[in-house]
Residue, then its C-alpha position, 0 to 999 in steps of 0.5 A: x500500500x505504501x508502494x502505490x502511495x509513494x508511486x501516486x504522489x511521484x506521478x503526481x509532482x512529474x505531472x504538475x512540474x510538467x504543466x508548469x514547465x508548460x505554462x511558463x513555456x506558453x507564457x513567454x511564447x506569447x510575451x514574446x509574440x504580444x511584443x512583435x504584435x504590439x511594434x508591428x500594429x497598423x492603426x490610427x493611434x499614438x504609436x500605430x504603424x500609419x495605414x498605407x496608401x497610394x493616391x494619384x497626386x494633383x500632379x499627375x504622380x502617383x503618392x504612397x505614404x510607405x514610400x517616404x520612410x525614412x522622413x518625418x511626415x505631416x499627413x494633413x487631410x483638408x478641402x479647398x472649401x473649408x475655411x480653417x484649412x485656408x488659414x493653415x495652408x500658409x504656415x505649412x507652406x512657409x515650414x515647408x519652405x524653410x525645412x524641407x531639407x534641413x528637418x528631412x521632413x514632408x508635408x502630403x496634403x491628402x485633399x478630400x476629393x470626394x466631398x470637394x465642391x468645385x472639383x478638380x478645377x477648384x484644387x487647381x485654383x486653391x493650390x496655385x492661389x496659395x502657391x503650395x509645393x508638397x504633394x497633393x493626393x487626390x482622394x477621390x473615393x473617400x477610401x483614405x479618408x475613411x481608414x484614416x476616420x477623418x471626421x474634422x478638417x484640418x486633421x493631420x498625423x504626424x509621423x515619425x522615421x519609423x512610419x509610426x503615428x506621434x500625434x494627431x491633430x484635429x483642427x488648424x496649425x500655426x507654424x509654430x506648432x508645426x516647429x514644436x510637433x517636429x522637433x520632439x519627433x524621432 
């Protein structure tokens, strides 16, 4: 009788030792997976991979976001009929001016084709009215707008090197901003 407690409890503490051993194993598995998941994740929020795109531009060319890795990004949705857009447009302008090359940075102004109300004709008039030199996408359909889930304009993402989203804006920038939201970007 003491022979078959004895083997019990042995069996036991081989079996237990074996699930825990088990479970620890499982457990830095997926630690170890959740930390690729987290650094690797497209979405819209502060620390995201920005969602790819690929637009025709005013110009004709064709923009996809993934191809301006590398550099800072300002990612700015905007129409030509909306008036904050219109008070903003100048001071990314002039940043874009005065820091393209020396902040290795770009501006891509995702224009909402789809809700424009004079067309193309009326980006044409607003772009060379205010005299704007970074790419203008064309979002024709609407599709960038909606996985970007712009509801507001001006919004505009700011986005790091690493293709990773550092700030969204909602509403209106002044130069100044644009300074600061740049400068504290990797």
């Amino acid at each position: 009788m003491k022979k078959w407690k004895a083997g019990i409890i042995i069996t036991a503490l081989i079996i237990i030792t074996s699930i825990v051993k088990m479970v620890n194993s499982n457990i830095e598995a997926a630690e170890l997976i959740g930390t690729v998941a987290v650094e690797q994740e497209e979405g819209l929020e502060i620390g995201n991979v920005a969602p790819n795109f690929e637009l025709q531009s005013l110009s004709g060319e064709i923009v996809k976001l993934r191809d301006y890795k590398g550099k800072k990004i300002i990612l700015n949705f905007w129409a030509s009929w909306c008036g904050p857009c219109k008070v903003e447009m100048p001071h990314m302008q002039n940043y874009y001016n005065k820091n393209k090359k020396a902040e290795n940075v770009e501006i891509i102004a995702v224009n909402m084709t789809s809700e424009e109300i004079a067309g193309e004709k009326g980006i044409e008039k607003f772009v060379k009215e205010y005299g704007l030199t970074f790419p203008i996408p064309l979002d024709v359909d609407g599709q960038v707008m909606d996985v970007y889930n712009i509801i507001t304009i001006p919004t505009t993402y700011i986005i790091g090197t690493d293709g990773v989203i550092s700030q969204k804006i909602l509403g209106p920038m002044d130069e100044k901003m644009i300074n600061e939201l740049i400068e504290n970007l990797n």
